[in-house]
N, C-alpha and C positions, 0 to 999 in steps of 0.2 A: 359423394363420388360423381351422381349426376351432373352434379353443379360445376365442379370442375374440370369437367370433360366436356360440358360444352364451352366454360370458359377456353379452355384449352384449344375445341374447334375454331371459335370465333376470331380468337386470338392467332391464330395461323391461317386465318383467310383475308386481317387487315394486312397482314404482313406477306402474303402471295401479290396481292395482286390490288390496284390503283383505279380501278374501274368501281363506280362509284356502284352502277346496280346490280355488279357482280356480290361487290362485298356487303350493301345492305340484302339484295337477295338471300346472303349465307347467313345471316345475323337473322333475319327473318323467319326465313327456315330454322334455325335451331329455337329461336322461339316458339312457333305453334310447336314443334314436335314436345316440346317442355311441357309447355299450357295447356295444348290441346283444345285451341278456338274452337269457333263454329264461322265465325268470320274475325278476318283480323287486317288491319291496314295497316301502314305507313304512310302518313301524310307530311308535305313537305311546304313551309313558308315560301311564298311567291312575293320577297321585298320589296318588286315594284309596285305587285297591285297592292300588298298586304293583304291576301287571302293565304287558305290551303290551296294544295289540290291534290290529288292522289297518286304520290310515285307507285305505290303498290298496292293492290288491293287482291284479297284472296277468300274464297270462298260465293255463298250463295249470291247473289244480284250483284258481283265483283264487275261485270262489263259494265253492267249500267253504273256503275262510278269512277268512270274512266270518263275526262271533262267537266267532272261535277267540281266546283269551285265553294269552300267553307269560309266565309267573311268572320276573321277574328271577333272572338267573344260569341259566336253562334254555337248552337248546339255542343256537344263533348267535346269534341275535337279541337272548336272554334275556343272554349273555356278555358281549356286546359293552355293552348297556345297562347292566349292571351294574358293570362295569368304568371304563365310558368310554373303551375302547381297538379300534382298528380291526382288525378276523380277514378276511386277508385267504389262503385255500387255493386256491393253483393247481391244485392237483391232488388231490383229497382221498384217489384211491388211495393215494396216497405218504405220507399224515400219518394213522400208526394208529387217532389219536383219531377225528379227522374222518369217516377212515375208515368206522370203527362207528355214530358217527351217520347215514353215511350209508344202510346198511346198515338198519337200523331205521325208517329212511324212502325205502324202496325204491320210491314213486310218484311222491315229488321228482327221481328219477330226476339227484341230484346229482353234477356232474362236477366242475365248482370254486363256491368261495365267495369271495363280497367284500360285506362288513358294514361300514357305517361307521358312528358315532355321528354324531348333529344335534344339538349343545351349545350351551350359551348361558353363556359363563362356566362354572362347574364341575356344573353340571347338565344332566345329558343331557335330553332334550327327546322323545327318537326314535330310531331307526337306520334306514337305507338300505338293502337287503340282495337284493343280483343272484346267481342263481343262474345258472351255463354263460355268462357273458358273455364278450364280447372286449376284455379290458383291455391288448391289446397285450402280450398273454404276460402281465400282471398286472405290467406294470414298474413301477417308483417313482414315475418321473413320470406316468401313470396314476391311482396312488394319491391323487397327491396334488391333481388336477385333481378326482379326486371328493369328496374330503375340503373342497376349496373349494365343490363345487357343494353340499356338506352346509352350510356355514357360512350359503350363498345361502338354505336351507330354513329355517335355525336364524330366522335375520334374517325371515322370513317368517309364521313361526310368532308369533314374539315380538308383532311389529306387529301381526299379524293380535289375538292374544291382550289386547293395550292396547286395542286398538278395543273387542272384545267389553266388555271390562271399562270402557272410558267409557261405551256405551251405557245398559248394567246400571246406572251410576250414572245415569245422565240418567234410569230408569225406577224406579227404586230410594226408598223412604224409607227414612233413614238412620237413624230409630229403631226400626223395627219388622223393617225387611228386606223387608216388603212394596212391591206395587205402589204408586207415590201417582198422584196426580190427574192431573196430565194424562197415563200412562200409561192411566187410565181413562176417559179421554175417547178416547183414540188407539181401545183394542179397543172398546170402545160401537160408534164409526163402522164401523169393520169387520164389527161381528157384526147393526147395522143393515142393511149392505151388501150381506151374505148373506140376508137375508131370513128365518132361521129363530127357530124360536121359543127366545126363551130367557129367565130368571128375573135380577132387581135386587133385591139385597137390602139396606139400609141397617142400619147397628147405631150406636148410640151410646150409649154407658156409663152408668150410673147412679151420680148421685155421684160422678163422678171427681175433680171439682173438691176434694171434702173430704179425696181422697188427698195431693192436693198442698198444701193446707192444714195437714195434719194433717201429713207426712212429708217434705215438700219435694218439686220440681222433679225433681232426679236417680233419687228412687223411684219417681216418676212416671211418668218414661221408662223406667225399669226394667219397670215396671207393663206400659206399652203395648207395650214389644219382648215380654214376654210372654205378652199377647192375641195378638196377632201368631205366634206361635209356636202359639198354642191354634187359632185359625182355620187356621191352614194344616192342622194334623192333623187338625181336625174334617171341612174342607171336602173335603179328598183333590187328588189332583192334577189334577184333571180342569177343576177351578173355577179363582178366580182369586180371590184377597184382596187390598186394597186399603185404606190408610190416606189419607182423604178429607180431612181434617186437625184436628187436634185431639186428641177423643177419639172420634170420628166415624170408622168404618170402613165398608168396600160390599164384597159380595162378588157377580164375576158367575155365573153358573150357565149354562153353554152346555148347550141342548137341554133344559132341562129347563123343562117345564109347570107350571100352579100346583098342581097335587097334587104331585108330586115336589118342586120347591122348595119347597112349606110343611111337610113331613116334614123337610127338609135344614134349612132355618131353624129350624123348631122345636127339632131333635138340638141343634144349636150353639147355642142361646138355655139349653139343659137343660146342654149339656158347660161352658157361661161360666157358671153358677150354681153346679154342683157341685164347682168345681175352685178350688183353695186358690192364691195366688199369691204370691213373692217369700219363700217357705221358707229360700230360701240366705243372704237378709240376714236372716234368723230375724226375720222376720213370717210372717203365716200370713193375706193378705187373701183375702176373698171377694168377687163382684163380681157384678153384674145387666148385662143392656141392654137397652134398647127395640129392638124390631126393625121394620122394616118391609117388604113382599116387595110388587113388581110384574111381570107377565109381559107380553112384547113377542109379538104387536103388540094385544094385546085392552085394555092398561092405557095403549098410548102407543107411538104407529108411529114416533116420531123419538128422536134423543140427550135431547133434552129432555125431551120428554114423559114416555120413560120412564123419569127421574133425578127428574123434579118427584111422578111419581106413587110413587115407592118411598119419597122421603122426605118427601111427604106422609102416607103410613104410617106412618113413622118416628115422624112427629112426633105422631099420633095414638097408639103405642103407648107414648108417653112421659107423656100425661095419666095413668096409671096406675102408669108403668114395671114392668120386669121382665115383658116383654109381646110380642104378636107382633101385628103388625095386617099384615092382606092383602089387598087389592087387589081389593075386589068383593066380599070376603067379611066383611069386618070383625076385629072384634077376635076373638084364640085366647084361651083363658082360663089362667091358670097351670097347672089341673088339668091341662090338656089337651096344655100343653108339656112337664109332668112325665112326661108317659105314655113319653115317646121316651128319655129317659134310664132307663128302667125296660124298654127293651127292647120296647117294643110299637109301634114305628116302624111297622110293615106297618098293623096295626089304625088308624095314623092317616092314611096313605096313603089304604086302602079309604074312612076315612071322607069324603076330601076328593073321591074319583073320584065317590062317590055323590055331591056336594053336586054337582061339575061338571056331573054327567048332568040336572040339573034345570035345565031353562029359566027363562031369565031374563025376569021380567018387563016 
């Protein structure tokens, strides 16, 4: 009856709710209350690096493994994952190996072990891992009531993991990898909502059209997943990039003022001139954009206002192209954008804080 009551809880917590540390949380929880650890984790594969690391950790020296990193094939954890097979030590005085490891980490203060793998089909996903619990002597049927409650995690992770990944598409353009548009309508509302100041930047291409003219459609997209790929490194991660549609891109800039955004803008107006594109299909394109920058709330207190006044910019630094128009301040000149790509970013900064400091007529 224990067994199927907490089958029964776990099994009505996959099925509440999509949030991944909600629902291993509950699956966790009904564990130690079952086993009765002394410490117990949940450790989850990290595919890029190929380590663990600890989504959860509970009990005695739990903070201090909070960033601790398990390299596959290391220690229990590392075994078990690598393997895909369950290390289950009643008694680690009794198993030389175990033994020694325990020895080596004499503040785990290890009496038994029970490690299971969280599989998904032939890929492990995680492991389970109870240090000093009461598995009922560690019997079979024991084992295998946790090995199910792991199957419960696996199912939880999985779901959990399709959610995140529909989301990401629902915000996602699917040429560039960037944000699209109505993700950028979504944060606007949000960073309106907070009230603080922050930078709109609009870009849109020069001549792109003659790419697609001249090279086709499929280069084209080639082309823009590559801008896309240039704004993200240019912008860093603190920003946000956005394809708006077309060849029309916006980047937002959280916290940052019109001197620091028109240093920002300028760098990436200077890194999209200098940089050569679609080398690997042996072209060698180069490529311009108009830019335009607005700051909230001194260019536009609403979503609107300050979308209409960045690419009202835009559309003024395109009478020239290859250009930066901003927001109160007018047009930047090419000379001026060339300076940041030559490393004198600071000198263009200074010279924007001075123009700030000057009242407006």
């Amino acid at each position: 009856m224990d067994h199927l009551r907490v089958f029964h809880d776990v099994a009505r917590a996959l099925t509440s709710s999509l949030e991944l540390e909600e629902i291993l949380g509950a699956i966790m929880n009904k564990m130690a209350q079952f086993f009765g650890p002394e410490r117990w984790s949940l450790l989850m594969v990290d595919d890029k690096s190929g380590e663990l690391y600890y989504a959860i950790a509970v009990g005695e020296n739990a903070e201090s493994l909070k960033g601790l990193r398990v390299p596959l094939g290391e220690g229990v954890a590392g075994w078990v994952a690598a393997t895909g097979n369950p290390l289950v030590v009643p008694d680690v005085a009794l198993d030389p190996h175990w033994s020694a490891f325990a020895n080596k980490h004499p503040d785990l203060k290890i009496q038994s072990i029970a490690c299971v793998p969280v599989r998904s089909g032939n890929k492990t996903l995680g492991v389970i891992q109870l240090l000093n619990s009461k598995l009922d002597l560690l019997s079979e049927h024991s084992i295998s009531f946790l090995r199910i409650l792991c199957d419960y995690a696996a199912i939880a992770i999985q779901n959990a993991r399709s959610m995140t990944l529909i989301q990401e598409l629902t915000i996602t353009d699917d040429v560039t990898g960037l944000f699209n548009a109505r993700h950028l309508y979504t944060m606007l509302e949000e960073e309106v909502a907070r009230g603080q100041v922050f930078s709109l930047m609009f870009v849109d291409l020069d001549h792109f059209k003659s790419v697609n003219d001249t090279h086709g459609h499929l280069i084209g997209s080639r082309l823009l997943a590559e801008i896309g790929g240039l704004m993200r490194r240019s912008l860093g991660p603190n920003n946000a990039a956005f394809r708006y549609g077309g060849d029309e891109f916006v980047a937002l800039l959280p916290g940052m003022g019109k001197a620091a955004a028109s240093g920002t803008t300028m760098a990436l107006c200077a890194d999209l001139r200098g940089a050569r594109f679609l080398e690997g299909a042996g072209l060698s394109l180069s490529l311009s954009g108009s830019f335009g920058l607005a700051t909230y709330p001194e260019d536009g207190n609403t979503v609107q206002t300050i979308l209409r006044a960045a690419d009202t910019m835009m559309y003024e630094a395109k009478v020239t192209r290859d250009n930066v128009a901003v927001a109160g301040k007018g047009m930047m000149g090419r000379a001026e954008t060339t300076r940041s790509i030559d490393g004198s970013r600071r000198a263009v900064s200074e010279m924007f804080l001075e123009r700030d400091s000057v009242p407006r007529s």
